[in-house]
MARVODREN-204160 format. One record per atom (N, C-alpha, C, O, CB): y, x, z; residue in one letter. Coordinates in steps of 0.2 Angstrom, whole numbers, plus 5000, padded with zeros to 4 digits. Glycine has a CB too. Layout:
<nodes>
YXZA;...
</nodes>
This chain:
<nodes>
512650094911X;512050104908X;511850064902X;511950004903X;511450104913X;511750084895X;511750044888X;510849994891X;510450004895X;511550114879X;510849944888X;510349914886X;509649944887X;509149944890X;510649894881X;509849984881X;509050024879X;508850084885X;508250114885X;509150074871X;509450114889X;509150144895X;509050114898X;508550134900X;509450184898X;509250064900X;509050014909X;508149984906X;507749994910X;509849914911X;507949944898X;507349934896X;507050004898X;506550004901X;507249894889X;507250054895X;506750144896X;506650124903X;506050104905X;507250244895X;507150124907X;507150144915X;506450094917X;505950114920X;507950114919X;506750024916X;506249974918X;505549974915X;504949964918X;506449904916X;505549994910X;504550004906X;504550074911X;504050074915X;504450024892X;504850114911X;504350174916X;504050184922X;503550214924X;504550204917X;504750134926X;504450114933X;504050054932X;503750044938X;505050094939X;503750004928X;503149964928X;502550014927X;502050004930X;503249894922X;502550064922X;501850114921X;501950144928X;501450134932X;501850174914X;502450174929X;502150204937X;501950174941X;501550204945X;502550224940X;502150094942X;502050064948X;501050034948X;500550014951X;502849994949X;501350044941X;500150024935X;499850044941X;499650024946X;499650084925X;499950154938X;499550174940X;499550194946X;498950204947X;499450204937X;499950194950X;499950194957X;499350174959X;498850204961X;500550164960X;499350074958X;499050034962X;498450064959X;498050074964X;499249964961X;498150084953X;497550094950X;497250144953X;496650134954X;497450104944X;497650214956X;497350264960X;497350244968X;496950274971X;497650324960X;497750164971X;497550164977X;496950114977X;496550124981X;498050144981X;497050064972X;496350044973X;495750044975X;495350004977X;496350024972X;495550124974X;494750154980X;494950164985X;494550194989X;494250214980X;495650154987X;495750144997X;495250095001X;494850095006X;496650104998X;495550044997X;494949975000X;494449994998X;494149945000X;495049884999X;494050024994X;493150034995X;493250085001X;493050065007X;492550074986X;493450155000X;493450195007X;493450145012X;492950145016X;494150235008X;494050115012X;493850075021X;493250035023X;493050025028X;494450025023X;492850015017X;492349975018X;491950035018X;491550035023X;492249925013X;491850075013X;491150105013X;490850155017X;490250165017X;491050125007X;491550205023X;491350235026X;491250215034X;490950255037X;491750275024X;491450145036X;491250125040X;490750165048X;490850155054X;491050085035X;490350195044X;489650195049X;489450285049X;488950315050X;488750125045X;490250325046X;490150375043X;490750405048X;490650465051X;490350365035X;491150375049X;491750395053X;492150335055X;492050285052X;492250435048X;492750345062X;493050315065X;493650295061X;493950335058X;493150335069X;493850215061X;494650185057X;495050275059X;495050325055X;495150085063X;495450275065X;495850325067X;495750385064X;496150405061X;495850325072X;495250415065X;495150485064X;495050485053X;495150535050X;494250515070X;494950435051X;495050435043X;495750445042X;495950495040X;494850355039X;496150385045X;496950395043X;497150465045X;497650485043X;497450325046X;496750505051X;497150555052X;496950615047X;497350645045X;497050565058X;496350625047X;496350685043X;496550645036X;496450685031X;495650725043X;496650605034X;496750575025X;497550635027X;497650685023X;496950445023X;498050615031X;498450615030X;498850695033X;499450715032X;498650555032X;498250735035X;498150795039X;498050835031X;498350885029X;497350815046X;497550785026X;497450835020X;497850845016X;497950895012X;496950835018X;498250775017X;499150765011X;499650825012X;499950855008X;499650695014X;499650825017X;500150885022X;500150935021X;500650975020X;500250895027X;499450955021X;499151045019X;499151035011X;499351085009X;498251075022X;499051005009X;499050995001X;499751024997X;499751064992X;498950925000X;500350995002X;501050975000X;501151065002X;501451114998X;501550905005X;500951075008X;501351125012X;501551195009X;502151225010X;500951145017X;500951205005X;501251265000X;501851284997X;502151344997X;501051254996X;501851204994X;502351174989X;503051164989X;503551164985X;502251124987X;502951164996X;503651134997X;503951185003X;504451165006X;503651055000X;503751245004X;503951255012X;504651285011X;505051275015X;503551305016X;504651325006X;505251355004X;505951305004X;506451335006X;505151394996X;506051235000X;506351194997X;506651175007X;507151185009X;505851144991X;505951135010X;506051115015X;506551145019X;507051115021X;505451105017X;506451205019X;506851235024X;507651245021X;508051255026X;506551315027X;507851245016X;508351235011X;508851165013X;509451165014X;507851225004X;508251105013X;508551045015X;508351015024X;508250955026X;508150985009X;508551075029X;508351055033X;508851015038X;508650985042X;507951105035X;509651025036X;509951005038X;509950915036X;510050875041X;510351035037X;509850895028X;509750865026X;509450805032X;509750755034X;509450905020X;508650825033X;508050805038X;508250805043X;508250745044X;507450855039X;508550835047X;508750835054X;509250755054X;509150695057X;509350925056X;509850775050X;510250715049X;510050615049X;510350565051X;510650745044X;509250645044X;508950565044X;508150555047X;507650525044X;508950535034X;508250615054X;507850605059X;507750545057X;507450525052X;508050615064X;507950505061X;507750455066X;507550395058X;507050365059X;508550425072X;507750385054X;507450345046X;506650395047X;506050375047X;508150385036X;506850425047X;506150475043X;505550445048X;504950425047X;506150595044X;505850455054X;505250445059X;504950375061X;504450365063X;505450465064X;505650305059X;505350265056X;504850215051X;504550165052X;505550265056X;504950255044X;504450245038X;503950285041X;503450255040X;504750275031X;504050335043X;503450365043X;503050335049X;502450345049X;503550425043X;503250285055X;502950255058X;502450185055X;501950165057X;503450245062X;502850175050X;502750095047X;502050125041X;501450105041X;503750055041X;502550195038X;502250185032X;501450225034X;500950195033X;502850205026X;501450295035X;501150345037X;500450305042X;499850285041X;501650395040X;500850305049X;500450335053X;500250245054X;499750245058X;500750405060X;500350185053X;500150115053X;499850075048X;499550025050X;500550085054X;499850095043X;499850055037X;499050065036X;498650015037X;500450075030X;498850105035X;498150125032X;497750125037X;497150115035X;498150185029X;498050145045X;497650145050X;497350075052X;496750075054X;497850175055X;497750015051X;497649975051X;497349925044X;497349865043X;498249965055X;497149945041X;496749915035X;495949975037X;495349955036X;497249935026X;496150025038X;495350055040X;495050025046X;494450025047X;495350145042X;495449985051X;495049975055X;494849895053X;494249875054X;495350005062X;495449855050X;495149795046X;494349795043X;494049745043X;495649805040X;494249855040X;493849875035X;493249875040X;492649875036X;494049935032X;493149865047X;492549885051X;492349785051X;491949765055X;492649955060X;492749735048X;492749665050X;492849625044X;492749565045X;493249655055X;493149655036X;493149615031X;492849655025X;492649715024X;493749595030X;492749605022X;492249655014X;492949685011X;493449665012X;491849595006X;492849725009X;493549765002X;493549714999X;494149705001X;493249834996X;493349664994X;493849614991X;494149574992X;494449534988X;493649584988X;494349555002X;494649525006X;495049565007X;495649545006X;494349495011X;495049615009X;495649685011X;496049685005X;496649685006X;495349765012X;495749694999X;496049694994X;496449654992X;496749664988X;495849724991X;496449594994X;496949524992X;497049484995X;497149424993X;496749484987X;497049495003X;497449475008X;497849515010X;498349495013X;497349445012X;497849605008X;498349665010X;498849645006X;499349625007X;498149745010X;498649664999X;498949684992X;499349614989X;499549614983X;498349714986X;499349564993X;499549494990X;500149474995X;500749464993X;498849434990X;500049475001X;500449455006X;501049515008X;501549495011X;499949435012X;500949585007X;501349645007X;501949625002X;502549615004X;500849705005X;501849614996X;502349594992X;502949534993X;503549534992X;502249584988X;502649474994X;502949444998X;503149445004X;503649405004X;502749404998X;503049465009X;503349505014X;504049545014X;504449545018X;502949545014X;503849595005X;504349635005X;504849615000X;505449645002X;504249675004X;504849574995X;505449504994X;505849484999X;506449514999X;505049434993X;505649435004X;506049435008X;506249485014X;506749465017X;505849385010X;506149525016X;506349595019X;506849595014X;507349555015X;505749665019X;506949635008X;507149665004X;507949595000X;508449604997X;506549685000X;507549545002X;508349495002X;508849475009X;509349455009X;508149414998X;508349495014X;508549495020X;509149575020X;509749565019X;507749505026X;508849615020X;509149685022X;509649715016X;510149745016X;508349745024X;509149695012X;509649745005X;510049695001X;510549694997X;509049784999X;509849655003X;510149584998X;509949594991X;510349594986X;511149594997X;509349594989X;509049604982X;509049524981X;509049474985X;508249644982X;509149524975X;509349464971X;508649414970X;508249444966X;509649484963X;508449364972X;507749324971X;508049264966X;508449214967X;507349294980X;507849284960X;507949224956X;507349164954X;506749184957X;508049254950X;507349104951X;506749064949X;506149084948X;505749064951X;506949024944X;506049124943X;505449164943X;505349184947X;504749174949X;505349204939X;505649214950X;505149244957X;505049204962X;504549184963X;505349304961X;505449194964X;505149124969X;504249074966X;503749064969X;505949044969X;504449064958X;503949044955X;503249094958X;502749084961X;504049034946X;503449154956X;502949214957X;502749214963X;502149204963X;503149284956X;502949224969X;502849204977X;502249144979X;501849144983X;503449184980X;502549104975X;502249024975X;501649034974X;501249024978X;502448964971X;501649044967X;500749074964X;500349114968X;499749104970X;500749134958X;500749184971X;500149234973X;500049194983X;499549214986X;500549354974X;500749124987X;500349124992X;499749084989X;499149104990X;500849094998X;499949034984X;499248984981X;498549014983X;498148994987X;499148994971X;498649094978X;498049144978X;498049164983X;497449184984X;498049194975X;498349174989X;498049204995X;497649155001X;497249175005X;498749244998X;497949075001X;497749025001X;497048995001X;496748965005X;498049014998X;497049014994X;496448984991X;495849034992X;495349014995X;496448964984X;496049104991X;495349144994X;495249125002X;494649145003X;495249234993X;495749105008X;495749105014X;495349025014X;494849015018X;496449115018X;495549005011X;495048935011X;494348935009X;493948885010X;495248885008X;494348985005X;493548965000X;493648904995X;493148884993X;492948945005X;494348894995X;494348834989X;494248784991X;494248734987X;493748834985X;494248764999X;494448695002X;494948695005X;495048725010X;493848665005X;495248635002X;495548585006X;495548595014X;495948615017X;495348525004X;494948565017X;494748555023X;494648625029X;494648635035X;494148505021X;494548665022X;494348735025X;494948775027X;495048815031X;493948785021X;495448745023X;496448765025X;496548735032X;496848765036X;497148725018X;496348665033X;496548615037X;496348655044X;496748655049X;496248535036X;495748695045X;495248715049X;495548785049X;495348795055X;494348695047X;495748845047X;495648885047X;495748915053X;495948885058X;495848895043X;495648975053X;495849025060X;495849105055X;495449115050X;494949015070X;496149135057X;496049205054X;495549235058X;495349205063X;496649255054X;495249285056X;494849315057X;495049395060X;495549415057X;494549305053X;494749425064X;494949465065X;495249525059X;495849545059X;494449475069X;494549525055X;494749565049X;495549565046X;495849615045X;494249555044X;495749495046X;495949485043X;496849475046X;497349475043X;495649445040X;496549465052X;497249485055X;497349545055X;497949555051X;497249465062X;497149585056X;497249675055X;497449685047X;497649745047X;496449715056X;497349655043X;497549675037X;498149635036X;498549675034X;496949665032X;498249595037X;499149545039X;499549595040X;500049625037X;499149475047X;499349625049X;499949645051X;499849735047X;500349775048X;500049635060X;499249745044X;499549825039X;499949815033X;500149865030X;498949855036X;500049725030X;500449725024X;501149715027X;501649695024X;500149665018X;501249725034X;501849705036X;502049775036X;502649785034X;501749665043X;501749825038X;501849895039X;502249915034X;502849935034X;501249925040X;501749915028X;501749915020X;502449885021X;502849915024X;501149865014X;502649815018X;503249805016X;503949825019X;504449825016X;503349745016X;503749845027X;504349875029X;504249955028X;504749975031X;504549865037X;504049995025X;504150045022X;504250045015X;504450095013X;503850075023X;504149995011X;504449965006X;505249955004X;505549964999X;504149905008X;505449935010X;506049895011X;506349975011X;506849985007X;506149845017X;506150015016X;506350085018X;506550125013X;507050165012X;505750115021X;506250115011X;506050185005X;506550165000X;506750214997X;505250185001X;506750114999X;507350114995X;508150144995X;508650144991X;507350054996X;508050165002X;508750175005X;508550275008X;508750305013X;508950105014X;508050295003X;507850375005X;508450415004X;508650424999X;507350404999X;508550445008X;509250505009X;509250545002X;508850585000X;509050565017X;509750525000X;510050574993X;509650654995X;509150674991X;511250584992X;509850685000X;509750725001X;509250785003X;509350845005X;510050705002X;508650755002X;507750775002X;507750744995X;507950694993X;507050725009X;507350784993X;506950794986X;506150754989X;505850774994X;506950904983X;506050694983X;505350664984X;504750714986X;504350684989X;505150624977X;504750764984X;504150804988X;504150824991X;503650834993X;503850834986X;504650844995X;505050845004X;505150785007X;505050775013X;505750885004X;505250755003X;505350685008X;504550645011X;504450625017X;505750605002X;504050675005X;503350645006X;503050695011X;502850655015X;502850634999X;502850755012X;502850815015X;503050785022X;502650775027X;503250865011X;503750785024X;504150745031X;503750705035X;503550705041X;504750695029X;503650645028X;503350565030X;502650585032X;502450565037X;503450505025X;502450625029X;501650635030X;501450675039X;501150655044X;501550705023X;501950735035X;501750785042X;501850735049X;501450725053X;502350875043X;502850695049X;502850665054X;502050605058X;501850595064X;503450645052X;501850575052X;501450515052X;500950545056X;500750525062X;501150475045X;500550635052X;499950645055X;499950655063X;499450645066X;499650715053X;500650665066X;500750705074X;500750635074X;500250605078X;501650755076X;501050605073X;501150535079X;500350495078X;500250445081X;501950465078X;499950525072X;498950505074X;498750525079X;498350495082X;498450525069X;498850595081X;498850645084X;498450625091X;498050665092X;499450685084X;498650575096X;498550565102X;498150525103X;497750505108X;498850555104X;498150495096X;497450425096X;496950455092X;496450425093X;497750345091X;496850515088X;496350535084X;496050555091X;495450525092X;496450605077X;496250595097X;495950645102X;495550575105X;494850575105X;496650695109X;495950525108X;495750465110X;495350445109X;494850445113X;495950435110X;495350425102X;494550385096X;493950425098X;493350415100X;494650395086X;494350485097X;493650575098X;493250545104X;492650515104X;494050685103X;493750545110X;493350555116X;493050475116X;492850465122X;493750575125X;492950425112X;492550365113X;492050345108X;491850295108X;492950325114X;491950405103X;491550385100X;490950435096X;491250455091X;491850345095X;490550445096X;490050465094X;490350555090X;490950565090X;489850405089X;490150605088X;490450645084X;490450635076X;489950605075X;490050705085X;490650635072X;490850645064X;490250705062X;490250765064X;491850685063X;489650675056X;489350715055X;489650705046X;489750665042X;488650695057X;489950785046X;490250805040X;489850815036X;489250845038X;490750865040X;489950785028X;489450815023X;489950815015X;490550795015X;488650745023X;489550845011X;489950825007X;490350775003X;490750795000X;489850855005X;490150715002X;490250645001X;490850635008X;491250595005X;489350595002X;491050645011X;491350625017X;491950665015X;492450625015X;491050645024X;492050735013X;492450795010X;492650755006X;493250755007X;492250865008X;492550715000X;492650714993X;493150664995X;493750664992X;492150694989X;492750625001X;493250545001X;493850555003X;494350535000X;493050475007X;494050605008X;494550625010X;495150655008X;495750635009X;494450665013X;494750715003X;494850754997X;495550674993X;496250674994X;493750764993X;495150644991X;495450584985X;495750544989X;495950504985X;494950544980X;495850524996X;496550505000X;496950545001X;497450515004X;496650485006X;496950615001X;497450655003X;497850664997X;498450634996X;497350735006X;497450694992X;497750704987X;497850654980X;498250664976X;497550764986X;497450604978X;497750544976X;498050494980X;498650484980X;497150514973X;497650474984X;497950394985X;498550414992X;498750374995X;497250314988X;498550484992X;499150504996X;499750524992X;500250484991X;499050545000X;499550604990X;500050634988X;500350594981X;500750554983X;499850714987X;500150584975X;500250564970X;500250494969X;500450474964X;499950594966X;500050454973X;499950384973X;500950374977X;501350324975X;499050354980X;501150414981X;501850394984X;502150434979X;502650414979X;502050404991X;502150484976X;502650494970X;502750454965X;503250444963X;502550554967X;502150414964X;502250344959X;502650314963X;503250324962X;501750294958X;502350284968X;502750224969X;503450224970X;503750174968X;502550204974X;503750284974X;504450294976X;504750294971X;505250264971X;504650344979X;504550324965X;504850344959X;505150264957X;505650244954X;504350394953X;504350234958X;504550164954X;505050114957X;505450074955X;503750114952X;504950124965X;505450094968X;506050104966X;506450064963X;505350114974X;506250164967X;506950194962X;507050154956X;507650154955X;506850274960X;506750134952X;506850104947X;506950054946X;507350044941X;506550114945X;506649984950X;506349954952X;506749914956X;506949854954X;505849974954X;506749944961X;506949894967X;506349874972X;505849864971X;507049834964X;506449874977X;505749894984X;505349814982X;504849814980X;506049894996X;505849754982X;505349684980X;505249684975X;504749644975X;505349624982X;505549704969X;504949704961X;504449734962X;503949714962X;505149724954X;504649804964X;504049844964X;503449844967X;502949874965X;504249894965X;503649784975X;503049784979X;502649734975X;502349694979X;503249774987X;502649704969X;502349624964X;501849644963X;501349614964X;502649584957X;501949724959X;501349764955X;500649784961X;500149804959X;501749854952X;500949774970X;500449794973X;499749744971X;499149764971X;500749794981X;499849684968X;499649604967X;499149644962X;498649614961X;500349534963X;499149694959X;498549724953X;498149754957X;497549754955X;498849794947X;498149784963X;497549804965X;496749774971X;496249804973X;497849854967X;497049704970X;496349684972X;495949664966X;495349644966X;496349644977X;496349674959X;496049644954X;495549724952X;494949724951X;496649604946X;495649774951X;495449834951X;494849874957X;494449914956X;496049864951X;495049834967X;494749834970X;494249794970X;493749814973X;495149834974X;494249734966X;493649684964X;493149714961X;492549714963X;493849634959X;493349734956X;492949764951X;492549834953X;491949844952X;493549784945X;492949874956X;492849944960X;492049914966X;491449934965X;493749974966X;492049864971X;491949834977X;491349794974X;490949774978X;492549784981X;491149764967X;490749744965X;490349814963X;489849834967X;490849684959X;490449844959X;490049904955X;489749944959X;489149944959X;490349944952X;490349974965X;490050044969X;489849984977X;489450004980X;490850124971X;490049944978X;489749924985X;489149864986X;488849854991X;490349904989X;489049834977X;488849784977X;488949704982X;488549654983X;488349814977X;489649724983X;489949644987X;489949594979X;490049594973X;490949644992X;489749544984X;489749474980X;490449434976X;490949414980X;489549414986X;490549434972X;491049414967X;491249354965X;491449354959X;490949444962X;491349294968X;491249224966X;491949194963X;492549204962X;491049194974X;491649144961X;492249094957X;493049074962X;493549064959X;491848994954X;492949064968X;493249074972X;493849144971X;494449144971X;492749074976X;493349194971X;494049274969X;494249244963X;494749214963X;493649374967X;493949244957X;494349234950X;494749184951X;495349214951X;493949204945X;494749134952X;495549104953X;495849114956X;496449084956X;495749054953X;495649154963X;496249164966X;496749234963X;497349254964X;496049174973X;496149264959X;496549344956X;496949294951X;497549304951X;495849424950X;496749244947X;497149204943X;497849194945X;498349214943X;496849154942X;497749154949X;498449124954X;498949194954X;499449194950X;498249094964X;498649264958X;499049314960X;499249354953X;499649394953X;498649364967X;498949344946X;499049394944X;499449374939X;499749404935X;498549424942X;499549294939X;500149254935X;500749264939X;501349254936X;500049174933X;500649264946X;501449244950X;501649334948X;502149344946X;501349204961X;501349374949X;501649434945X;501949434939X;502549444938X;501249484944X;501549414934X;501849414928X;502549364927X;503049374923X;501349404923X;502349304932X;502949274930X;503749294933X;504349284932X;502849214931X;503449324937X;503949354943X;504449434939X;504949454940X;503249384951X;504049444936X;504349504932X;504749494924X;505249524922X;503849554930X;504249424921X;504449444914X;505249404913X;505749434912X;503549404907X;505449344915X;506349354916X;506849404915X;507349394912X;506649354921X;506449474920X;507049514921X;506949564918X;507249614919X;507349524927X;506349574913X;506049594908X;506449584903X;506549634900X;505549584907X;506649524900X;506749484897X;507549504894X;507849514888X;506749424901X;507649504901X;508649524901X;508749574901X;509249584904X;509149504906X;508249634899X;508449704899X;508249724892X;508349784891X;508049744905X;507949694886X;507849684882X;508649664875X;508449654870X;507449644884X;
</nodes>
């Protein structure tokens, strides 16, 4: 591959991996703001009930086409989709009933990539050079310093918090489908592959949505509730994972998971305006810390593709 295709290659998967994060970033207001609207469980199930019907159209013909394809990487499919699908979001919606959105958004989206760095030099043997180690260093700084509030003494003392344990082990979810997705069967076409991961994730919600049902109150549907759904199925589901995979492909699962590092700066911004949470000097430098260990973490091998 010449020079100037591998820089094309790399400038495309950095715009994809942008905007990805910029349409998932009203994931974390959703989880915050629907709270007292609907159950963690029954959100991640129909988000991902409305991805599936969305896709279903689209793909049914193709699917049945590559069904040998599917059968053969069972048992993969049904793992990502365990990690990625039917865990990952469930467990940040229910985060969401215990931390503000600008804590979701930059202890999920910070520690997920670092996660999947070492996953991804663990499993795949991706290469971790000085800058990125430097880049890791920065965003733990920043993940650090917003857990402390900026003290010293408050790092010495800490305990996690519920919220926040729940959001830890969903960026864990995140990075091992991260790692996953790297290694996607030649053989499924990305809108069959998302379609799979989807439909499989909704079935295995399936027993816990009934569950959640019988323990909690009924779901009063309105239109505001439709919309939210509406813009997890079909943004920050369907087209938010055709970014990303695409960029992974491009990318590499731990560069690509660096860019996750952009959406609590976007989730900040989003979480001040529409929810009116509090925005303190405390977040700014920690967005600081996370948003240099990205940039430094990329611009090297930016560098050398130039």
């Amino acid at each position: 591959m010449s020079d100037t295709s591998s820089s094309n290659k790399i400038s495309i998967g950095i715009m994809l991996a942008i905007l990805a994060t910029f349409i998932w970033s009203g994931n974390f207001i959703v989880a915050r703001g629907v709270i007292n609207d609907i159950p963690p469980i029954s959100l991640s199930f129909f988000r991902w009930l409305c991805a599936t019907a969305l896709l279903f159209p689209f793909v049914l013909k193709s699917v049945i086409k590559e069904c040998k394809a599917i059968k053969k990487s069972f048992f993969y499919l049904s793992g990502i989709s365990f990690f990625g699908i039917a865990l990952f979001n469930t467990f940040v919606y229910i985060g969401g009933n215990y931390s503000t959105a600008i804590n979701l958004a930059l202890i999920g989206t910070t520690s997920s990539p670092i996660m999947s760095i070492i996953l991804a030099r663990i499993f795949l043997k991706e290469k971790v050079n000085g800058m990125k180690v430097g880049g890791i260093i920065l965003c733990i700084s920043g993940i650090l310093f917003l857990l402390s509030k900026g003290s010293f003494q408050n790092l010495l003392n800490f305990q996690f918090s519920k919220g926040d344990m729940w959001i830890l082990v969903a960026a864990f979810c995140f990075a091992i489908y991260n790692t996953m997705a790297k290694n996607k069967p030649t053989g499924i076409s990305p809108p069959n592959f998302l379609f799979i991961i989807f439909l499989m994730g909704t079935l295995m919600l399936l027993p816990f949505y009934f569950w959640e049902a019988s323990q909690s109150s009924n779901i009063l549907w309105n239109s505001k509730l439709v919309y939210i759904i509406l813009y997890l199925g079909l943004g920050a589901s369907v087209i938010c994972f055709l970014l990303w995979n695409s960029a992974i492909a491009r990318l590499g699962s731990g560069r690509t998971a660096l860019f996750g590092n952009l959406i609590p700066i976007f989730s900040t911004l989003e979480a001040v305006i529409i929810l009116n949470e509090t925005f303190t000097k405390t977040h700014i430098i920690s967005m600081i810390l996370v948003f240099s260990g990205i940039l430094l973490a990329n611009f090297q091998q930016k560098a050398k593709s130039n």
